[in-house]
C-alpha positions as CSV (number, residue, x, y, z in Angstrom):
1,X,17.6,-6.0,-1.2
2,X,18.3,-4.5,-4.9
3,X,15.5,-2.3,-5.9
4,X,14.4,0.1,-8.4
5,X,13.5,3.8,-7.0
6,X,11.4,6.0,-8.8
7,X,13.0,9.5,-9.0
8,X,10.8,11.2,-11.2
9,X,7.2,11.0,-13.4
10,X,5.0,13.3,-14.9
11,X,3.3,15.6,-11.9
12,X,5.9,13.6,-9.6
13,X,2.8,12.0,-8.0
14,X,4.6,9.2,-7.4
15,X,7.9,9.9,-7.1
16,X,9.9,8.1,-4.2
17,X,7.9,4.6,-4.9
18,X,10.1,1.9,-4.6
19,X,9.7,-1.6,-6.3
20,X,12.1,-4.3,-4.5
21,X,14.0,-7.1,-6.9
22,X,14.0,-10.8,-6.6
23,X,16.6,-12.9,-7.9
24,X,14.0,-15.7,-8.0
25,X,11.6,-13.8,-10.9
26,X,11.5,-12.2,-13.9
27,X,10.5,-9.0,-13.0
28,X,8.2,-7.5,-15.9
29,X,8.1,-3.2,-16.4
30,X,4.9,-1.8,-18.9
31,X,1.2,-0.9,-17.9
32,X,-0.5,-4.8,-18.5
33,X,-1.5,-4.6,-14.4
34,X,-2.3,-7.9,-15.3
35,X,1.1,-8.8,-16.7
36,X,3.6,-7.1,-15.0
37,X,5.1,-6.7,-11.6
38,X,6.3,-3.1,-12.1
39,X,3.2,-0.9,-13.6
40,X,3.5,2.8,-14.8
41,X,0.4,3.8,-15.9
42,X,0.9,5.8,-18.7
43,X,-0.1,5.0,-22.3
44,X,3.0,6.0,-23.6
45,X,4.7,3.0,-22.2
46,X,4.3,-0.7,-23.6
47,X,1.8,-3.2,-22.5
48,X,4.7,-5.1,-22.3
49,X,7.7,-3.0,-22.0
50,X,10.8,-4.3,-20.8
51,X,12.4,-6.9,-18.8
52,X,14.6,-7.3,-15.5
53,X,16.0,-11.0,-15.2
54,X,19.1,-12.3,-12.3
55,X,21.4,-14.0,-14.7
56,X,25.3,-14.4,-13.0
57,X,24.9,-12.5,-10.5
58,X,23.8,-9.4,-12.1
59,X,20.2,-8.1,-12.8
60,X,19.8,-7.6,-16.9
61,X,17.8,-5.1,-18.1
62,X,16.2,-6.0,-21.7
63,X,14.0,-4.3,-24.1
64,X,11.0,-6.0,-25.4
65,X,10.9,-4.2,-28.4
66,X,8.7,-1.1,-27.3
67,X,7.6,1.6,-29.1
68,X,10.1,4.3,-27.4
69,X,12.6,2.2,-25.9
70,X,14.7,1.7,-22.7
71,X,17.8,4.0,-21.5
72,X,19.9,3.3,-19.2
73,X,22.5,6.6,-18.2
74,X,20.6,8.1,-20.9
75,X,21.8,5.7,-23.8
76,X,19.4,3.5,-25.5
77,X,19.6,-0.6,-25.1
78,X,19.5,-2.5,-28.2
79,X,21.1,-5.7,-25.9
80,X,20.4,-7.0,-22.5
81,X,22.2,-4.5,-20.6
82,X,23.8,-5.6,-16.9
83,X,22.8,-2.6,-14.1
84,X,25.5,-1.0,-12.2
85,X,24.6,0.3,-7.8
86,X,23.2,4.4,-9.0
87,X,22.3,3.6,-12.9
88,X,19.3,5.7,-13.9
89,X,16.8,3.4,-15.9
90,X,14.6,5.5,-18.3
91,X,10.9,4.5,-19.8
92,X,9.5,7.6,-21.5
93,X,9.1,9.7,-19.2
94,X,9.4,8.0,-15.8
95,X,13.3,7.6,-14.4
96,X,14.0,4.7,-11.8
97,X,17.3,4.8,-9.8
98,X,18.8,1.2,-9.2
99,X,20.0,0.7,-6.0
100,X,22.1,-2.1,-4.6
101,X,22.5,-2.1,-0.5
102,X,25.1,-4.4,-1.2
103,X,27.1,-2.5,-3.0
104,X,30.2,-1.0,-0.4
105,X,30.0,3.0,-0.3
106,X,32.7,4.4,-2.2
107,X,33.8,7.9,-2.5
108,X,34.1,8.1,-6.4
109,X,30.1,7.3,-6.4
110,X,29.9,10.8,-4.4
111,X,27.8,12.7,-7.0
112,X,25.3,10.8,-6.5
113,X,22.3,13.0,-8.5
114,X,21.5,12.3,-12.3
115,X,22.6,15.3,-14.6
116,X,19.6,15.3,-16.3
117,X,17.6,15.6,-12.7
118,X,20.2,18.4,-12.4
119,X,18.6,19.9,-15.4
120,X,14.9,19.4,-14.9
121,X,14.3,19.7,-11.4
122,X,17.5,22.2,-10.1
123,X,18.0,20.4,-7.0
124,X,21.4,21.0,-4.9
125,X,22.9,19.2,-2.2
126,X,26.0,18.8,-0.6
127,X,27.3,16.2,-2.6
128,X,27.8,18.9,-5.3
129,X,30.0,21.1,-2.9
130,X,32.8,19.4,-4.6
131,X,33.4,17.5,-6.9
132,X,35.2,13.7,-7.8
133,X,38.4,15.0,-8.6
134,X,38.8,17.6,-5.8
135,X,37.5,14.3,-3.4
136,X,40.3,12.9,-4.3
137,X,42.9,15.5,-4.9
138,X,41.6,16.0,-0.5
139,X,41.8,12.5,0.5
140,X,45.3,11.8,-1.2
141,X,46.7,15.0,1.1
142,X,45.0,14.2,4.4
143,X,46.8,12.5,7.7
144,X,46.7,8.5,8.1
145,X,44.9,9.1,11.3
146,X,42.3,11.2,9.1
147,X,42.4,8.5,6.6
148,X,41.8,5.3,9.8
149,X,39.2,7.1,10.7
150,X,37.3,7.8,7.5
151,X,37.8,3.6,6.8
152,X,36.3,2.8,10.5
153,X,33.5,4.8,10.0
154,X,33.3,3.6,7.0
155,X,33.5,0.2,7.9
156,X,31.3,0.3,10.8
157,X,28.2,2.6,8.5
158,X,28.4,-0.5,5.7
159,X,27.8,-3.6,8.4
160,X,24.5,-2.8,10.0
161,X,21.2,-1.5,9.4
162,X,20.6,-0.4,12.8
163,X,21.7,2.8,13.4
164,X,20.7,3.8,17.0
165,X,23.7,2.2,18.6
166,X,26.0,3.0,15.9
167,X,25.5,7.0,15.6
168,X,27.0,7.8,18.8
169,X,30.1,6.0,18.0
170,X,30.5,8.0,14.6
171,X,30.0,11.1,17.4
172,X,33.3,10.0,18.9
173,X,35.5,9.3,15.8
174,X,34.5,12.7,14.7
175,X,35.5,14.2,18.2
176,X,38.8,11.8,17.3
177,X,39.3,13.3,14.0
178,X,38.6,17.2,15.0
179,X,39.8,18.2,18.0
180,X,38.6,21.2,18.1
181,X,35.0,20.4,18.3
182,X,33.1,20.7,21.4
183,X,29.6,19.1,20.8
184,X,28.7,16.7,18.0
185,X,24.8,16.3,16.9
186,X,23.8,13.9,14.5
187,X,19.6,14.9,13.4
188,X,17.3,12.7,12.0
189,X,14.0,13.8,10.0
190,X,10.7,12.0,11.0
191,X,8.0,11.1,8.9
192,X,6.6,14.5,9.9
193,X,9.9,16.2,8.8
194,X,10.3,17.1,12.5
195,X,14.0,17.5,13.3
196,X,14.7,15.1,15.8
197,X,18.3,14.2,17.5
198,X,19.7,10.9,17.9
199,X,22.9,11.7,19.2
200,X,23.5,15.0,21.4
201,X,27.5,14.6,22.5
202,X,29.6,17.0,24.5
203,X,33.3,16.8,24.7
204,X,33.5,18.3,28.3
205,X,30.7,19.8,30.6
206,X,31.6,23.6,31.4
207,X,30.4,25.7,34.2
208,X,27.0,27.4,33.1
209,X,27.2,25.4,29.6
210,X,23.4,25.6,28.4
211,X,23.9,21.9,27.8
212,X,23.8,19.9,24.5
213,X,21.3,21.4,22.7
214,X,21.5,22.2,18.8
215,X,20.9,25.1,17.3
216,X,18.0,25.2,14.7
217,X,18.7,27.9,13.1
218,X,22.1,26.5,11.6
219,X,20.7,23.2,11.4
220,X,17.3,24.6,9.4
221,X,19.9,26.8,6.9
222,X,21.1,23.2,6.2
223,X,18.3,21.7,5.5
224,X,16.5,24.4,3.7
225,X,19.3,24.9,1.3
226,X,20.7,21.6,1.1
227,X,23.8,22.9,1.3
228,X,27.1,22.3,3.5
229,X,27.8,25.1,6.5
230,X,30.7,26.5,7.7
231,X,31.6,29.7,10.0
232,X,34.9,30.6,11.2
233,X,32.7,32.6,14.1
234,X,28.9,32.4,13.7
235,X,28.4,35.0,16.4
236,X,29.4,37.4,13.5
237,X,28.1,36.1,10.3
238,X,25.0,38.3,8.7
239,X,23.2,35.0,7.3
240,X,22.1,33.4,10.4
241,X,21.4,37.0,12.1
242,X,20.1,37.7,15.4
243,X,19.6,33.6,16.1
244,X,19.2,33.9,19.8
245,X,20.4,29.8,19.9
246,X,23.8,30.8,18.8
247,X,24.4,32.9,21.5
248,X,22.7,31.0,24.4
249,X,25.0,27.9,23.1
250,X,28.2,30.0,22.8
251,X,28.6,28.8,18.9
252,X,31.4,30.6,17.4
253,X,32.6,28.0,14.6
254,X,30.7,26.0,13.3
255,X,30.4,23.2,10.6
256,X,26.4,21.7,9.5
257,X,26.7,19.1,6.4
258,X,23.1,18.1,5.6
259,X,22.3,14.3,5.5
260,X,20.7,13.4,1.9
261,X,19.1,10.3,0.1
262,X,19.9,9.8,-3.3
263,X,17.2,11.1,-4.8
264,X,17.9,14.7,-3.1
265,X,15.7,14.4,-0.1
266,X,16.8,15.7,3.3
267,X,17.4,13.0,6.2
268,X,18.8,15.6,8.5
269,X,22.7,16.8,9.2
270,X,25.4,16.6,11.0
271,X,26.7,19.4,13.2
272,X,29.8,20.5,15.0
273,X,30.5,23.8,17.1
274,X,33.1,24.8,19.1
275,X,33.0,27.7,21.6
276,X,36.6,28.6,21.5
277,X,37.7,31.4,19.0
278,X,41.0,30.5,18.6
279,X,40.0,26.6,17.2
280,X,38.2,27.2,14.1
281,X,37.1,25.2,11.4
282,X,38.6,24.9,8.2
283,X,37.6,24.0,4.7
284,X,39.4,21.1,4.5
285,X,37.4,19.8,7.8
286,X,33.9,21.1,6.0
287,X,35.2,18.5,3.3
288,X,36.3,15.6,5.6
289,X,33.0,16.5,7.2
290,X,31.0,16.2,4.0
291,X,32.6,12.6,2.6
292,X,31.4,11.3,6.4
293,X,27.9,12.8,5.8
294,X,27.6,11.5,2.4
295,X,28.9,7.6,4.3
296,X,26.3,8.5,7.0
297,X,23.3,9.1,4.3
298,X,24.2,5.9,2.3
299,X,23.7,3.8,6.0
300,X,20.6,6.3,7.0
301,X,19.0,5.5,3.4
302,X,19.3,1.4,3.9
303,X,18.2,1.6,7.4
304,X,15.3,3.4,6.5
305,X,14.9,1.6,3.6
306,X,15.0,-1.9,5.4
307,X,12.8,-0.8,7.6
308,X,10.2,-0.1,5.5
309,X,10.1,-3.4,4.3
310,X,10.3,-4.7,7.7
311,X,6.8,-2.7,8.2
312,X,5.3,-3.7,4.5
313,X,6.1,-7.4,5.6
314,X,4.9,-7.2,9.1
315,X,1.4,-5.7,7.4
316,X,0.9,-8.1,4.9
317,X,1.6,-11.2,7.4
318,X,-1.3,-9.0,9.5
319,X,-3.3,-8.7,6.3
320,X,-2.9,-12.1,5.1
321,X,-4.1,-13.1,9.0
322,X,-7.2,-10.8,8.5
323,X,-7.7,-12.9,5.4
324,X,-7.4,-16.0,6.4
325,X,-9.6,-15.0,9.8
326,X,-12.3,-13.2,7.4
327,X,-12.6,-16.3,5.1
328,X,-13.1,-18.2,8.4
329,X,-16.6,-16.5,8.9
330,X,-17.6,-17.4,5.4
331,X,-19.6,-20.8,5.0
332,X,-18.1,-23.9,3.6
333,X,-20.3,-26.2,2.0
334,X,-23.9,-25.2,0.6
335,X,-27.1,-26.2,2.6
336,X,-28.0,-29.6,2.2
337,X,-31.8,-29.1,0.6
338,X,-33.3,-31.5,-1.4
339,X,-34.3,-30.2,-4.6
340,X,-31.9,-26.6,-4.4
341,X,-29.2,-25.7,-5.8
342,X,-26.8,-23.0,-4.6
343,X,-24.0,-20.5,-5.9
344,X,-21.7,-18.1,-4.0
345,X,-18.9,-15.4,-4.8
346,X,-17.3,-13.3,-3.2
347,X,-14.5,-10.7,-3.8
348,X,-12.9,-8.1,-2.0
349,X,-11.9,-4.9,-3.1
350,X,-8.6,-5.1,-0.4
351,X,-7.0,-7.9,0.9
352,X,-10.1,-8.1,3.1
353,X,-13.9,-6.5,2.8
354,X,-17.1,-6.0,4.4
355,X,-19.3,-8.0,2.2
356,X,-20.7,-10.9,4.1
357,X,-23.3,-14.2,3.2
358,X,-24.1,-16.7,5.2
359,X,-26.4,-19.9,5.3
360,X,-27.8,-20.3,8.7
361,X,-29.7,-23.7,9.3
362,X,-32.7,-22.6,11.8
363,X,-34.2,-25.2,14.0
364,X,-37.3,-26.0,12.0
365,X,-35.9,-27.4,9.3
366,X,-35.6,-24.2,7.4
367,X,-32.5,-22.4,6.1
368,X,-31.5,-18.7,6.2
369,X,-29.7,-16.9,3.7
370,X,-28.5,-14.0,4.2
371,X,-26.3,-10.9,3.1
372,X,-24.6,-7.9,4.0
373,X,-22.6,-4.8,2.6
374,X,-21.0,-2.9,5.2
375,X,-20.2,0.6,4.4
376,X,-16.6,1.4,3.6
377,X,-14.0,-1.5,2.9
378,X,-10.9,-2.5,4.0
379,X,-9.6,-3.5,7.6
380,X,-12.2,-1.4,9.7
381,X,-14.8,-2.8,7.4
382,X,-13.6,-6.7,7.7
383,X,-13.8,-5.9,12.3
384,X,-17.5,-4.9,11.4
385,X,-18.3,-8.5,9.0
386,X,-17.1,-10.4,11.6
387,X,-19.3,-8.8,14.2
388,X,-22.4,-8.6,11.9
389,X,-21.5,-12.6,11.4
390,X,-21.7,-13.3,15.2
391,X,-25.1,-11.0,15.4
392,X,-26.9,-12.6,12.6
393,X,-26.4,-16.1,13.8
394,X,-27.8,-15.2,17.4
395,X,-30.7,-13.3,15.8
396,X,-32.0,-15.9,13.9
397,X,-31.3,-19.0,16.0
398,X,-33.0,-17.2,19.0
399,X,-35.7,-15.3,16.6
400,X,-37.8,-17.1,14.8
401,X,-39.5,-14.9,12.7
402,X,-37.4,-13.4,10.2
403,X,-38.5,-9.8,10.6
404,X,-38.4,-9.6,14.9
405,X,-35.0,-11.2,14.0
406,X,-33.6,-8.8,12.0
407,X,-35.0,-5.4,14.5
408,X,-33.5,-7.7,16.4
409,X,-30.2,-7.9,14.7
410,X,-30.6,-3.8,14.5
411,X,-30.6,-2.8,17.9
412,X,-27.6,-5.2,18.2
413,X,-25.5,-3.2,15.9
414,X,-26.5,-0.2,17.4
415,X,-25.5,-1.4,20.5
416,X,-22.3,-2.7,19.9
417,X,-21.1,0.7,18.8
418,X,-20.3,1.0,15.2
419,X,-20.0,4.6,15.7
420,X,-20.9,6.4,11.9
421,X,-21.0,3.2,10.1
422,X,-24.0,1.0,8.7
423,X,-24.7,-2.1,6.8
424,X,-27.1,-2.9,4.3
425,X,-28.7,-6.6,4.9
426,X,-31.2,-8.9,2.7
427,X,-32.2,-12.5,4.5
428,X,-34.5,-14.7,2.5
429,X,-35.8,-17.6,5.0
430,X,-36.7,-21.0,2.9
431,X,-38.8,-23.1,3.4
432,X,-38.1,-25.9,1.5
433,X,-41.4,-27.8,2.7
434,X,-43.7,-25.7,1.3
435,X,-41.6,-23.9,-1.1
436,X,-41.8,-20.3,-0.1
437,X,-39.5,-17.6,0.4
438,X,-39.7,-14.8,3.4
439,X,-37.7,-12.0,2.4
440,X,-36.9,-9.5,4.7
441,X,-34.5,-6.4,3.1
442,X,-32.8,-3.6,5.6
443,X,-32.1,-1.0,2.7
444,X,-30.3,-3.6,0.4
445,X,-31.1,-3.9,-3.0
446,X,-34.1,-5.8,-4.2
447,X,-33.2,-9.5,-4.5
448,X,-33.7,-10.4,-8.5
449,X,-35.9,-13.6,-9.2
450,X,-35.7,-15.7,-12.7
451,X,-37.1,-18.4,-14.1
452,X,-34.5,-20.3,-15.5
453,X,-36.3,-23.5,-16.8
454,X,-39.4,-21.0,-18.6
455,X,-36.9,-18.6,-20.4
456,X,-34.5,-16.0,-19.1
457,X,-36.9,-14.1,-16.9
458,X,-35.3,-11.6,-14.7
459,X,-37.6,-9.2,-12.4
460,X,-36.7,-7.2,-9.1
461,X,-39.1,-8.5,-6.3
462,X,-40.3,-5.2,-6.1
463,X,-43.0,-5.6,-3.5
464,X,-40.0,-6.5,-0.9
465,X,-40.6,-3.5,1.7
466,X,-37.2,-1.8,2.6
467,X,-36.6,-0.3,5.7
468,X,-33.4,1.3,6.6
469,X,-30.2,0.0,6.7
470,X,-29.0,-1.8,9.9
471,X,-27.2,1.0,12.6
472,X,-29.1,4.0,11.9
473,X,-32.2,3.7,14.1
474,X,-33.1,1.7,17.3
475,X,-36.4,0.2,17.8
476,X,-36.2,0.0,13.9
477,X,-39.4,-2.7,12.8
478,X,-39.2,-4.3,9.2
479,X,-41.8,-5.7,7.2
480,X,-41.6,-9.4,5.8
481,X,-42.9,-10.5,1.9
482,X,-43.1,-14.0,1.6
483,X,-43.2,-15.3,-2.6
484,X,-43.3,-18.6,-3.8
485,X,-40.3,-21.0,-6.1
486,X,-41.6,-22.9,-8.5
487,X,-39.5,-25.6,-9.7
488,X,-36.7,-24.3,-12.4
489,X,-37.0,-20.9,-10.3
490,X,-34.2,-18.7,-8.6
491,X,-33.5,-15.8,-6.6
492,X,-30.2,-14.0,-7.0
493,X,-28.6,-11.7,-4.4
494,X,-25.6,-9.3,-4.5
495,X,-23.9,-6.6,-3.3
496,X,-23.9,-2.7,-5.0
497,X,-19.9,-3.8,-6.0
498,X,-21.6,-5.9,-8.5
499,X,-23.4,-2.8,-10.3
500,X,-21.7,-0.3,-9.5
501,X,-18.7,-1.9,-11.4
502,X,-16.9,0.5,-13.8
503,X,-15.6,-0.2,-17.4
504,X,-11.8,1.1,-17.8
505,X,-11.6,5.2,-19.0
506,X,-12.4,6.7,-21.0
507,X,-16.2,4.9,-21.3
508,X,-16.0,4.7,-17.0
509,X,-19.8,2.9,-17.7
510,X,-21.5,1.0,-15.0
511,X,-22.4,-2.6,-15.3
512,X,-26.1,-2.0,-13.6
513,X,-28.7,-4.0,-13.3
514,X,-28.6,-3.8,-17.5
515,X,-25.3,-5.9,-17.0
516,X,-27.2,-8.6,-15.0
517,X,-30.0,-8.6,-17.6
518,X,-27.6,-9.2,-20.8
519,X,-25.6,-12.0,-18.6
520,X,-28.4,-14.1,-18.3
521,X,-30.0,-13.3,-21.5
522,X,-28.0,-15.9,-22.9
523,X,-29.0,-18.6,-21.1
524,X,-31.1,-21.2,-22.8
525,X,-33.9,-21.7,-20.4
526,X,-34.4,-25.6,-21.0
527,X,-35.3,-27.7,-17.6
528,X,-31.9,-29.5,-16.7
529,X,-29.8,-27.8,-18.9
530,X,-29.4,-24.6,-16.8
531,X,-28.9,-24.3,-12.9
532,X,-28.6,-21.3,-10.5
533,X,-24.8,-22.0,-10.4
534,X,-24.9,-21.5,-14.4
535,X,-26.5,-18.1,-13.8
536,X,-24.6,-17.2,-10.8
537,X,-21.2,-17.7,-12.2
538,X,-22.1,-16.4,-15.4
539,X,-23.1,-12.9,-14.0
540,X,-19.7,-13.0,-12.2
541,X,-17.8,-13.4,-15.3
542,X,-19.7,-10.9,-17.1
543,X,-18.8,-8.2,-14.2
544,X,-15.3,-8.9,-14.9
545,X,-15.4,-8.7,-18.2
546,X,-16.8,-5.3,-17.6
547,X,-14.3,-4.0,-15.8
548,X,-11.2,-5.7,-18.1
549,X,-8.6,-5.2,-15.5
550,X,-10.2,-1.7,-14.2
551,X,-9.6,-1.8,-10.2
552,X,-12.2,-3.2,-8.2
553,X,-14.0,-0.1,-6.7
554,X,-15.8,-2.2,-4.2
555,X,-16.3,-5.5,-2.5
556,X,-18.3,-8.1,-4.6
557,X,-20.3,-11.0,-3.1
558,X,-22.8,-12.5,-5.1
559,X,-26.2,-15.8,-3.9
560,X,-27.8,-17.4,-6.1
561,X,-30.1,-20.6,-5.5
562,X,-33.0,-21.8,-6.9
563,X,-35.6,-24.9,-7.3
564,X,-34.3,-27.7,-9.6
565,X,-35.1,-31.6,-10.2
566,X,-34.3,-33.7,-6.6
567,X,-32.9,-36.5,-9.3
568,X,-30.7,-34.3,-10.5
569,X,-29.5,-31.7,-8.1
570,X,-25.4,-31.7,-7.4
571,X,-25.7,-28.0,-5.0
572,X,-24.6,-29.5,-1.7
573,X,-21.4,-31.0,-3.5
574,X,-20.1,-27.3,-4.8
575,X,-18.2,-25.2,-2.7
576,X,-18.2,-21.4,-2.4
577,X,-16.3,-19.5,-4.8
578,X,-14.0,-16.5,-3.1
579,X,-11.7,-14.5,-5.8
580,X,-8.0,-14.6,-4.7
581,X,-6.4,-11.1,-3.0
582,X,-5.7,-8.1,-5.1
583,X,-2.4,-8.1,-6.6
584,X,-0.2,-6.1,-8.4
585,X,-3.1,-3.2,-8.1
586,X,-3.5,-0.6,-5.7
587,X,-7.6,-0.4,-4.9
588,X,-9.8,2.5,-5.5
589,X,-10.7,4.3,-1.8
């Protein structure tokens, strides 16, 4: 798939990210998260900068008129400008690379590094051993057999992406091509940068041979120096010095031609030895060596590469499972009640979260509501809802009274090994006969209550006892407080994601509970005209607001019901609200 790769940005924190093409979208460049599909950070860059479109077959780079511009090879665009396989796409002071897997290898795109990187960064690699013209000037001397077996490798490198059965076959065109070579060992970096070898080939076995091991040292010098290695007899030669490998193998020449990505990163090398004296190594082999490295780094590169994606896809389809599986656990309708009205929100910070509400229709006619916030976020926090889901249901349906049932729920937790995690937990119990609330809090905040018919009236219910936070302590006992709702009254519930929401740098302000305050401020507090889905949604908004396209620091879930005329209320007929998945954004950890 055509991409852009980002070879270098101011600190270099990011260099290496990779940002895949469609031909199916308009793929926008500037630092709008909001806006655009490609997003460097930087204020120096447009909201809005530039533009990459699919347009006959090509992707077209265009300027949107920004401030400083768009190179491409270090010239400015005035024009939609179509991208060659290797261009180097500038925007201030972040350089992309664009890369075209479909693009055939060819041996004039050798130099493969940017001049300017040259410059800046003073990287070295093999492909700068020689250059274009002295490629050529090699390849137009060399034998036909030379030449066959340069196009079969060739060839064989640019039709697959999986390399394990194909590197031992390159092994025996190379033992084809140079005779005198006894072993051949192709070395792959891991993630770790662990040298590890994929193909370990010896022509013949010999009697007390030490068998087909490399030797690191060579294969290290590479590496290191991201240069190409030749010795006539390495037994001899002063730079590898006492190397006790070169001796145990019986090295004496030897060739080691480093395996590199485009953007001047390692992969590993390629080595040959041979233990006779008399067959050495040339320089014209170290160059027919190197063109075949520089084949073999192109094929390692899209491999790698496609692999990548292959993981990133395989995680989001396990993501988007989570998801869907999380939102499962999440109620669908409101409780019917006559005379109530309900509101609910909820947002991760990931694709997934630890926040968690529920309404939980107890035996007696009375309704539970309740709310978590499990600590951390992500995956490991999403496992934890579910479980805290399951618990709280067989708490309360075996438990009657709200505070046995949440000690209850405690020792559960505890029990179910959570290991260094906990959860904070509210559950209000209605009764909507007599019109009272129990509240019950495990170290949550204080549930907020309002009187939306009387004026906008906002207090903490203050005299809710608080014990500790579900997981800490078993045997843990927690203290009810029952209140009353008058008609036109409602309690609101919410996770610290809601006030602990941060404005966008430099101000970095917290919404707080001052943000809650000012959202309902606003309301006009006239019987019928306002209901706790008005307030609810309106504190939502205002969070969002807040935060104008700052990252979600932490999951958000947000209750609100409340008392309202029977003739009137609509809160069995409005479904929960739960925000989409982050896009485009990476998430605060």
């Amino acid at each position: 798939m055509p991409s852009l790769i980002l070879l270098k940005s101011p600190g270099g924190a990011t260099a290496g990210q990779t940002f895949p093409l469609s031909a199916g979208l308009t793929h926008v460049i500037g630092r709008d998260a909001d806006q655009c599909q490609i997003v460097i950070p930087n204020s120096s860059v447009s909201r809005k900068h530039a533009t990459i479109d699919f347009k006959d077959g090509k992707y077209i780079v265009e300027d949107l008129g920004s401030r400083n511009g768009t190179l491409i090879n270090q010239n400015r665009i005035a024009s939609p400008t179509a991208l060659k396989n290797d261009d180097r796409v500038k925007i201030c002071d972040f350089l992309f690379r664009y890369f075209d897997e479909a693009a055939p290898p060819a041996v004039n795109d050798l130099p493969l590094l940017d001049p300017e990187d040259e410059e800046d960064e003073g990287v070295t690699t093999v492909r700068q051993t020689f250059d274009v013209g002295s490629a050529k000037q090699y390849l137009e001397t060399q034998t036909s057999e030379k030449m066959r077996a340069l196009l079969e490798i060739s060839t064989s490198l640019s039709k697959t992406l999986e390399l394990e059965p194909l590197l031992p076959q390159v092994a025996e065109t190379l033992f084809s091509v140079f005779l005198q070579a006894d072993r051949c060992f192709i070395i792959l970096l891991d993630e770790a940068g662990r040298m590890v070898p994929k193909v370990e080939k010896s022509r013949r076995a010999r009697p007390g041979d030490a068998g087909t091991r490399f030797s690191r040292t060579i294969v290290r010098k590479c590496l290191d120096s991201l240069q190409a290695y030749l010795s006539e007899d390495a037994t001899s030669d002063a730079a590898m010095g006492a190397a006790q490998s070169i001796a145990e193998f019986r090295i004496r020449s030897v060739m080691c031609v480093p395996l590199v990505s485009g953007e001047g990163k390692p992969l590993g090398a390629i080595q040959l030895d041979a233990q006779d004296i008399s067959k050495k190594f040339k320089d014209d082999d170290l160059k027919m060596l190197t063109i075949v490295a520089n084949l073999a780094s192109v094929a390692v590169e899209k491999a790698q590469f496609h692999s990548t994606l292959l993981t990133r896809e395989k995680e989001r389809r396990e993501i988007e499972i989570a998801r869907t599986v999380q939102v499962g656990f999440l109620p669908k309708v409101f409780p019917r009640i006559e005379g109530y009205e309900f509101f609910a929100f909820y947002s991760p910070a990931q694709s997934v979260g630890g926040d968690y509400y529920d309404f939980i229709k107890l035996p007696d006619g009375r309704v539970a509501v309740c709310l978590g916030d499990v600590a951390g976020k992500g995956v490991a926090a999403a496992l934890l809802m579910a479980k805290l889901s399951a618990e709280v249901r067989f708490c309360f349906l075996t438990q009657p009274d709200p505070a046995k049932a949440v000690a209850l729920l405690n020792d559960q937790i505890i029990n179910g090994g959570i290991g260094d995690r906990f959860v904070t937990f509210a559950a209000i119990v209605i009764d909507p006969v007599a019109h009272l609330l129990t509240i019950v809090n495990a170290g949550h905040i204080n549930p907020m209550k309002m009187s939306i018919g009387r004026g906008p009236l906002v207090d903490c219910v203050t005299d809710a006892d608080s014990g500790l936070p579900l997981g800490i302590a078993e045997g843990m006992e927690y203290a009810a407080t029952t209140i009353s709702l008058d008609c036109w009254d409602a309690l609101l519930i919410f996770t610290d994601g809601v006030i602990d929401a941060e404005a966008p740098a430099p101000s970095d302000a917290r919404f707080h509970h001052d943000g809650i305050h000012a959202a309902v401020k606003g309301i006009v507090g006239v019987a019928g005209d306002v209901r706790p889905h008005h307030v609810g949604d309106r504190i939502v908004k205002a969070c969002q607001r807040h935060m104008n396209g700052r990252p979600q620091f932490d999951d958000i879930a947000v209750v609100c019901f409340g008392r309202v005329d029977p003739t009137t209320a609509t809160g069995s007929t409005i479904v929960p609200r739960l925000a989409e998945p982050p896009t485009g954004r990476a998430s605060q950890s």
